[in-house]
Each structure stands twice: as structure tokens, then as C-alpha cells.
DRENRO-748714 format. One record per residue: x, y, z of N, C-alpha, C, CB in turn. Coordinates in steps of 0.02 Angstrom, whole numbers. Glycine has a CB too. Layout:
N
  n.east  n.north    n.up  ca.east  ca.north   ca.up  c.east  c.north    c.up  cb.east  cb.north   cb.up
       X        Y       Z        X         Y       Z       X        Y       Z        X         Y       Z
...
// end
This chain:
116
  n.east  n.north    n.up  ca.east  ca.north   ca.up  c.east  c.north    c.up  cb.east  cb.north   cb.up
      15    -1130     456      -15     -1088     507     -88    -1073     491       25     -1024     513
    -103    -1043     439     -166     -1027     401    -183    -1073     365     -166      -976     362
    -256    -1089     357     -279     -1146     296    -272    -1086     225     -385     -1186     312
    -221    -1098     161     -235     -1062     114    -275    -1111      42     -166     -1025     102
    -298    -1155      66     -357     -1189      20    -432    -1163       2     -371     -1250      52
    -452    -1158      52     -511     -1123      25    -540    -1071      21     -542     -1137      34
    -474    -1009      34     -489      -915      24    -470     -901     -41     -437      -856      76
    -490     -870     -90     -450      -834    -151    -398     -807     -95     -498      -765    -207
    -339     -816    -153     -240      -772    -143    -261     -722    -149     -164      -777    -201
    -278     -697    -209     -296      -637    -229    -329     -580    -207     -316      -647    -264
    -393     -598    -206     -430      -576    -131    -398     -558     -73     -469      -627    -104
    -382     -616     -40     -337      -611       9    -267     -550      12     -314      -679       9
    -233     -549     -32     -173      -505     -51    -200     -443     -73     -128      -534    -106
    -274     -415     -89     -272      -355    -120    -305     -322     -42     -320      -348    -204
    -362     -363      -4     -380      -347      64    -335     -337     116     -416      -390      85
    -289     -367     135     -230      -362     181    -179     -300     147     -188      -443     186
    -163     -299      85     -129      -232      64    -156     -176      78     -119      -226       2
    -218     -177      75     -286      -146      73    -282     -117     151     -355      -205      55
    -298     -146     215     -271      -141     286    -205      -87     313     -250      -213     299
    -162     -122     247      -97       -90     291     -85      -41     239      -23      -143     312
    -119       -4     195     -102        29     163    -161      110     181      -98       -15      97
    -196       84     206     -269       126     241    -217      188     274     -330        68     321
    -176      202     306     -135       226     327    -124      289     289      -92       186     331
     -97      266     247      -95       322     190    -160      385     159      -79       276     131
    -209      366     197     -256       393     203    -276      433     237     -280       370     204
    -260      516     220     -244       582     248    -331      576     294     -226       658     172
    -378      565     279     -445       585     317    -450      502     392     -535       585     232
    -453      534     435     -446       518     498    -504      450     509     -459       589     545
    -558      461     494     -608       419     490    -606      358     441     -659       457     477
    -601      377     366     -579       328     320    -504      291     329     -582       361     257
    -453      317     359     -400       281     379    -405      221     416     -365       317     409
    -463      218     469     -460       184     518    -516      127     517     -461       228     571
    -579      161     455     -641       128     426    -624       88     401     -682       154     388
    -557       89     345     -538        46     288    -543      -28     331     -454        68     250
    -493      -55     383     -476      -104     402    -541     -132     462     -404       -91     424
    -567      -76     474     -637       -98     532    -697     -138     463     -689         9     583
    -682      -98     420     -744      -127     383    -724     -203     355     -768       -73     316
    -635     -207     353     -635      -294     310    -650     -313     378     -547      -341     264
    -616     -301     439     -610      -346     494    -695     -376     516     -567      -300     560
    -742     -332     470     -795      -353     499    -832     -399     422     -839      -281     539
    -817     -388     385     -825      -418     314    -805     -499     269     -789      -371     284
    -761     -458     301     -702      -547     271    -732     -592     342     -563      -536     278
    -708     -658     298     -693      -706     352    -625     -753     336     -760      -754     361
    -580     -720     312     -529      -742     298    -481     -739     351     -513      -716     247
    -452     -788     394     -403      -763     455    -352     -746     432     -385      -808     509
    -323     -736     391     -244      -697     370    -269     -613     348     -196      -747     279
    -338     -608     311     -367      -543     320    -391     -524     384     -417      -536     279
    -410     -561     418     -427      -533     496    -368     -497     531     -447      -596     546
    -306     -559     536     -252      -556     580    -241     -469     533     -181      -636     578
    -220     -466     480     -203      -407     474    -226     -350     485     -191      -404     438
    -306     -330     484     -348      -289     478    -312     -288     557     -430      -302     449
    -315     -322     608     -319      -310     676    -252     -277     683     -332      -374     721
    -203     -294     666     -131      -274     660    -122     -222     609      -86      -334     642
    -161     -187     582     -146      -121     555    -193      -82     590     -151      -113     478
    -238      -89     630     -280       -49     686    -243      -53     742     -353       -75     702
    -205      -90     764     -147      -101     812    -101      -35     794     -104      -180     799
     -67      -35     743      -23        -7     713     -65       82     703       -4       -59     644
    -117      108     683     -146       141     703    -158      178     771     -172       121     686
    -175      142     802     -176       152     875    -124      177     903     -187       100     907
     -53      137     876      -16       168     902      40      221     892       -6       135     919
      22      223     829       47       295     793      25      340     832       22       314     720
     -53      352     848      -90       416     875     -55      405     941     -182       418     875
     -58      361     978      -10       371    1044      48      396    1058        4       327    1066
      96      398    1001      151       398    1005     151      472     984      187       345     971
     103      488     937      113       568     902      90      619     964       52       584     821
      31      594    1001       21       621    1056      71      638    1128      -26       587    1067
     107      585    1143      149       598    1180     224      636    1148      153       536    1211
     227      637    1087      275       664    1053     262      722    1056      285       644     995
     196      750    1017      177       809    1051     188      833    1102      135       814    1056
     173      817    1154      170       834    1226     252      859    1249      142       759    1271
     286      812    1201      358       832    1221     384      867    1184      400       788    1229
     344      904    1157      383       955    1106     383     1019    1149      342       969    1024
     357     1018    1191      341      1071    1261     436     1081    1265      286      1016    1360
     468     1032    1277      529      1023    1275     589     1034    1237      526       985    1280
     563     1020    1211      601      1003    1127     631      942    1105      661      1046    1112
     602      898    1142      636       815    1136     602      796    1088      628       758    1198
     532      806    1077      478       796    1043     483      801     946      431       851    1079
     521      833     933      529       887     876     579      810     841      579       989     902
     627      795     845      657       736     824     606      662     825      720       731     873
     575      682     882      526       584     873     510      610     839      465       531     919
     449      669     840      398       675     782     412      654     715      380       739     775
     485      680     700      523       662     628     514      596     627      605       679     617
     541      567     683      557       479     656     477      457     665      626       418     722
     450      475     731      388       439     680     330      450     628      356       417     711
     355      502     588      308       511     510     369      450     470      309       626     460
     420      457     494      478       411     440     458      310     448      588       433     485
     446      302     528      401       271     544     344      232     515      388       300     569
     308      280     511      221       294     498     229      293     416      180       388     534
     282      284     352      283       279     293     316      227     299      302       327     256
     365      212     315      416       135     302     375       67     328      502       137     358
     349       70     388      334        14     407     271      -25     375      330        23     469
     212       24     337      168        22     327     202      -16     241      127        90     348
     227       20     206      259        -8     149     302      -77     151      300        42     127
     331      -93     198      366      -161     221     268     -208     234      437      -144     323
     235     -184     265      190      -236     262     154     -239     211      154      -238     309
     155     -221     162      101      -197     120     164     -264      52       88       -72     109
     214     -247      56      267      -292      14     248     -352      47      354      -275      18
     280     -382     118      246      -441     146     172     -474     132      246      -428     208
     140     -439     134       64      -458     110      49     -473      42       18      -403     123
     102     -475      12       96      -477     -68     158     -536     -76      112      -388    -115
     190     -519     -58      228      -579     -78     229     -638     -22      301      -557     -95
     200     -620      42      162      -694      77     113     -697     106      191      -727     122
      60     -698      51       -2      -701      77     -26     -749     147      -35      -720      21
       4     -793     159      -36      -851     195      -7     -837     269      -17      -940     164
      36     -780     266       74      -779     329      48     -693     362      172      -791     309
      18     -665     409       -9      -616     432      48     -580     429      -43      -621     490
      71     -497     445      115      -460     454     115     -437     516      115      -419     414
     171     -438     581      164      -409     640     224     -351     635      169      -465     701
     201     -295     659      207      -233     667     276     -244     725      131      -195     691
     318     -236     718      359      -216     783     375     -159     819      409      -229     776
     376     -194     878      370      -131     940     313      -95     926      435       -72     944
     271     -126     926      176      -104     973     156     -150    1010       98       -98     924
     122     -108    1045       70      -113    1087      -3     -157    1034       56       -25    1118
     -19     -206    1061      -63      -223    1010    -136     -228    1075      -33      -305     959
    -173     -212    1052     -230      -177    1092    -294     -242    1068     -248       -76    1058
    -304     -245    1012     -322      -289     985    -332     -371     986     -302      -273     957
// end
């Protein structure tokens, strides 16, 4: 799928962990900087594809927390919110393992919206 001949692995595997691990990054700006700055840095397409797919994945956390919000007016809201912080830690750690143990292959996020 990817040419993995002429990118460093390494490189490659610490930048893409790097992407989907930005997340974990309590300040709002640097969460979202981390993966804008490889996506504009690298020219590696398995670092691209990911940087774009953890800004995907970004994106749609805040969507989802927002309308979760909104439904907490309700109280329907109060249970997503749970599942998606449970969400917003598991999925990010499943790609962050994928990216390390297959570098040459991008990680897609399931069930998003990919904007990107």
C-alpha cells in the first residue's frame, strides 16, 4: 500500500504514535498542534495518513462531547459523556499499539466522520 523503502521505520513509528497519542494532551491548542505540525512537516504518507486521522478523530470527539453536552439538558447525555472519555482513552491507545507494531499500514479510527 505504502512505499516503506525509503522513510526511516523508526521515524515513522515514533511520529504516527506521536499523532495519535497528542490526545492525551490536557492543553487544547497543543493537542491539536502536535499532528498539524507533522502533517505539515513530514513527507512521509503513512505519517500524513495518520496525522490526518487523529485530527479526524479530534474533531470528532469535540462534536460528540458537544452534542453530549447539549443532552445532558436531559439526562441522556450523562452516560455518553462516560462512554466517550472511555472512548477518547481506548481508541487512541489501540492506535498508538497499531502504529508501532505496523508501521507501513495507516490507522483508521472507526465510526468517524473524517473531515479531512
Amino acid at each position: 500500500m505504502y512505499d516503506s523503502g525509503s522513510y526511516d521505520l523508526d521515524k515513522r513509528k515514533l511520529l504516527s504514535a506521536l499523532c495519535h497519542g497528542s490526545i492525551f494532551v490536557s492543553l487544547l491548542g497543543v493537542s491539536v498542534g502536535i499532528p498539524i505540525a507533522i502533517l505539515f512537516v513530514s513527507e512521509d504518507p503513512v505519517v500524513k495518513a495518520n496525522a490526518k486521522e487523529a485530527l479526524n478523530f479530534h474533531f470528532n470527539v469535540w462534536l460528540y462531547g458537544i452534542i453530549f453536552g447539549i443532552l445532558t439538558i436531559v439526562l441522556i447525555g450523562f452516560p455518553l459523556l462516560a462512554l466517550l472519555q472511555l472512548v477518547n482513552i481506548v481508541l487512541p491507545v489501540i492506535a498508538i499499539l497499531h502504529s508501532l507494531s505496523k508501521p507501513n499500514d495507516p490507522y483508521h479510527y472507526p465510526l468517524i466522520f473524517r473531515l479531512l
